[in-house]
N, C-alpha and C positions, 0 to 999 in steps of 0.2 A: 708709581709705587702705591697700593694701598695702604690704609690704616693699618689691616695688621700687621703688616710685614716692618710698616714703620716702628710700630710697638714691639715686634722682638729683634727690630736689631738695638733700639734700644735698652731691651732686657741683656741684651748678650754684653752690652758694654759694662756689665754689673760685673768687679772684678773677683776672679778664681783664688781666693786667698784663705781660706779655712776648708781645711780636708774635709769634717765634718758636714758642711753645708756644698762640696762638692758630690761629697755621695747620696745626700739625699737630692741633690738636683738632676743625680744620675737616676736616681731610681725613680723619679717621678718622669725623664726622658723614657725609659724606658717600659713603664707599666700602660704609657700615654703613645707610644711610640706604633710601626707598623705590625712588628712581630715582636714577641719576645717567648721564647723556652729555654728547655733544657739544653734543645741541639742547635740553637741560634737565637740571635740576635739581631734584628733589622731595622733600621731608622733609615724614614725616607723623610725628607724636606723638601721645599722650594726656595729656603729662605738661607742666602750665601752666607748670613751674618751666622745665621744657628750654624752651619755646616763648617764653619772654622772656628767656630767655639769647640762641636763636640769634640774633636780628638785633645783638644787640652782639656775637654771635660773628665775625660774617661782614663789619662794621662793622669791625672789631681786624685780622681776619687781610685780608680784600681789598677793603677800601673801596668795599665795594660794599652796596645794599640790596635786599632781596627785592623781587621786581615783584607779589608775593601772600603777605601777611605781618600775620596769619595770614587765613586761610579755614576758618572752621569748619564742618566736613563730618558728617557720622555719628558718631554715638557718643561724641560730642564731643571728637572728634579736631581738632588745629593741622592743618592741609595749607600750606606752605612750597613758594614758585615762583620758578624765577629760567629765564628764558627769552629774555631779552633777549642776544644775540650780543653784543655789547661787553664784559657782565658777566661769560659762561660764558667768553670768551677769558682776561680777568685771570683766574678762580677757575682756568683750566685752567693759564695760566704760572705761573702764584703755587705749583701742585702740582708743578709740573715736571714736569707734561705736553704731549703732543704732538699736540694735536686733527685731526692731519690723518692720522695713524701708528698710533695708539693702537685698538688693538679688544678687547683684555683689559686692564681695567683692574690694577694692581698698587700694592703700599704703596713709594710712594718714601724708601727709608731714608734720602738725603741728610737728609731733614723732620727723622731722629730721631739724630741723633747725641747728644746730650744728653737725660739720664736723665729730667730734666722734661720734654723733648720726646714720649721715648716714652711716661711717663704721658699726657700730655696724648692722644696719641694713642688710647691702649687708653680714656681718658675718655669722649672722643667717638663712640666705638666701641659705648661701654656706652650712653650716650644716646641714640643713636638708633636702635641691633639690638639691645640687652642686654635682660636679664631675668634676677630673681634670684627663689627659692621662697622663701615665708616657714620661716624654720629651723626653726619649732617643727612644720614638717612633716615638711620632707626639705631638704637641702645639694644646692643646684644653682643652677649661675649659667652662664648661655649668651650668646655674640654670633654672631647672624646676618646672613649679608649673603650677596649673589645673585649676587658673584664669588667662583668658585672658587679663583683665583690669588688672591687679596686672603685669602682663608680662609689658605690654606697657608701666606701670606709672617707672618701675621701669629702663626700657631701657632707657626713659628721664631722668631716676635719674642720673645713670650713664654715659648716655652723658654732664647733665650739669658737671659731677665731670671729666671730658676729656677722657671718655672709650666708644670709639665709640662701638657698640655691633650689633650684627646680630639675629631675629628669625627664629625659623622657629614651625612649628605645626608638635608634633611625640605622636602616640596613644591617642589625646584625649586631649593633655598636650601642655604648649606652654615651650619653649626650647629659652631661652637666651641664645648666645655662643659665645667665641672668640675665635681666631686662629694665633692670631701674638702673637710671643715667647717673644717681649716684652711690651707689655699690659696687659700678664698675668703675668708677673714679678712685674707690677708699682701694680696692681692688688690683686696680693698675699701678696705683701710687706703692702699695705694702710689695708688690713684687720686683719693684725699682723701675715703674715709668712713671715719674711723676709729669714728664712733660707728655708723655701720651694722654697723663689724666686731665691735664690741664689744657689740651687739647679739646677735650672731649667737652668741658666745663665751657670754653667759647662757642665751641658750635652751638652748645646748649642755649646757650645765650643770645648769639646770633639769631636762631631760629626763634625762641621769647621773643626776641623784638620784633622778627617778620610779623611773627604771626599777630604782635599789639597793632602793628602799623596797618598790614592787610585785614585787619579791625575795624578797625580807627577808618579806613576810607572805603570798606564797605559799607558802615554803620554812615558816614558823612554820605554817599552816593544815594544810599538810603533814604536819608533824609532827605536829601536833594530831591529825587523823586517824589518823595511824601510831599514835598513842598508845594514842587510845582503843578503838580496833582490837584491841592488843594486851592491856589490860586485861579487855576483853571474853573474849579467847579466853582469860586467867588463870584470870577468875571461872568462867567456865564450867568448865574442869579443878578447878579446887579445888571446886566444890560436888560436882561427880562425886564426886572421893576421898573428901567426908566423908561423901556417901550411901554408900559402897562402906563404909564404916570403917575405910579405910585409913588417913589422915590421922592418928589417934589413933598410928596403930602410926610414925610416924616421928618423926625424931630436933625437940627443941625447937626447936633453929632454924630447920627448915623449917618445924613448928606455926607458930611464930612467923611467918616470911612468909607463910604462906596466910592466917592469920588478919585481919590488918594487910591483904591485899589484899582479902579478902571483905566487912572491914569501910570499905575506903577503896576502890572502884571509879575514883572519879573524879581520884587523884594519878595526877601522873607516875610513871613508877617514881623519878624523882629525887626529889620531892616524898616521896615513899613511903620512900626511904629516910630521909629527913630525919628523918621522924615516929619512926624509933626511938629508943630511950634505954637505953646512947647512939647514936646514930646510925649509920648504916651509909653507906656506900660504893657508888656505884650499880652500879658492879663485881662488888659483894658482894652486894648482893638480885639481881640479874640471876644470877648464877651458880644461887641458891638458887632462884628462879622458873625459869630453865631446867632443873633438877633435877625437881621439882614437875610441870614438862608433862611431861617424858619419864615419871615415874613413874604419871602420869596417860594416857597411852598403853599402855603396858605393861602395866598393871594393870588398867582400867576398860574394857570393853568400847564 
């Protein structure tokens, strides 16, 4: 089962108990929905948890029952029918619409004056246009629907409630979307998943830590190469100088570092300096190894 379908059937377990906030979760089902007019009404789903919610949705908010409820079509998709003129009249007064006036449809705010109303509404929204990407991919979470006016009034809805939101136009359709991991968390939680948001919050996490640790032993392998790179070019300068007989002629302390590095290739220089007695400072062999290549330039062909 994917993320989203995870996320509304958890939204659907959000209980049917205030008329009020069932009708605006109707009108948000249906402005977000496949069709909606004067002469019908269509809701298509794939998701069984929505598809036995809507008819107690529609039951709560307008006493009324689907005339095709469900119709299992393709892909095993719910298809949802109300077609009957006496039923689309109440669903149209019930929205505080005007089926005789009305030719762009729009979100009637009277629905949402109340905080649980507007959840309810952005709910409904998510049920039947929404979709969310599973996080351990990518942060995106979208509601579509096929009124442009309906897109706009409801991107203002949710900027007054602090979700800033982005469109854009795909097929026909306009496409509400957000893309920060936590707007879709404040997001999921205000419409009743808190555990889809908290969900969302470990992957997040999970993935932070991959990506510190796939860090951490790039940044270590890195070095490891830098190391043994620079060991390499050591040993190479210092055997030069002792075939040169150079090396004899300089002072102990540098003997001392060439020696300890021709005999130990494979330390770090930290490591390297460890081994002395008493130890050295990796300050201090690195100055004496930098002294040693330059002398090793200079001198050796």
């Amino acid at each position: 089962m994917s993320f989203a379908a995870d996320v509304k059937r958890e939204l659907c377990k959000t209980p049917l108990t205030r008329k009020c906030c069932a009708l605006a979760e109707s009108c948000g089902v249906l402005l977000y929905a496949g069709g909606f007019s004067a002469g019908e009404a269509r809701i298509v789903t794939e998701s069984g948890d929505f598809a036995r919610r809507l008819p107690k949705l529609f039951q709560k908010a307008f006493g009324v029952r689907f005339d095709v409820a469900p119709e299992n079509g393709a892909a095993g998709k719910y298809i949802f029918r109300l077609t009957d003129a006496d039923k689309l009249a109440r669903v149209w007064q019930a929205l505080g619409y005007d089926m005789g006036q009305h030719f762009a449809l729009h979100v009637n705010y009277a629905l949402l004056e109340e905080e649980h109303c507007r959840c309810a509404f952005l709910r409904g929204a998510f049920l039947a246009g929404g979709s969310v990407t599973d996080p351990h991919k990518r942060y995106h979470l979208e509601l579509t629907t096929a009124h442009m006016q309906v897109a706009r009034e409801a991107r203002a809805l949710l900027r007054d409630m602090g979700f800033e939101a982005k469109d854009v136009v795909r097929s026909g359709n306009t496409v509400t979307y957000f893309k920060q991991s936590e707007t879709i968390e404040d997001l999921l939680t205000l419409l009743g998943a808190p555990a889809a948001a908290t969900a969302l919050m470990s992957a997040k996490i999970e993935k932070s830590m991959r990506n510190t640790v796939n860090r951490r032993v790039n940044c270590d392998a890195a070095n490891v190469e830098k190391s043994v790179a620079a060991s390499a070019a050591q040993v190479e300068a210092l055997t030069r100088l002792t075939d040169a007989g150079v090396l004899k002629t300089l002072s102990p302390e540098l003997q001392e570092a060439a020696v300890a590095r021709l005999l130990q290739p494979e330390l770090s220089l930290n490591e390297l300096a460890q081994s002395f007695d008493p130890p050295l400072t990796k300050s201090c062999l690195n100055h004496r190894m930098r002294k040693l290549m330059q002398l090793a330039k200079e001198n050796v062909p």
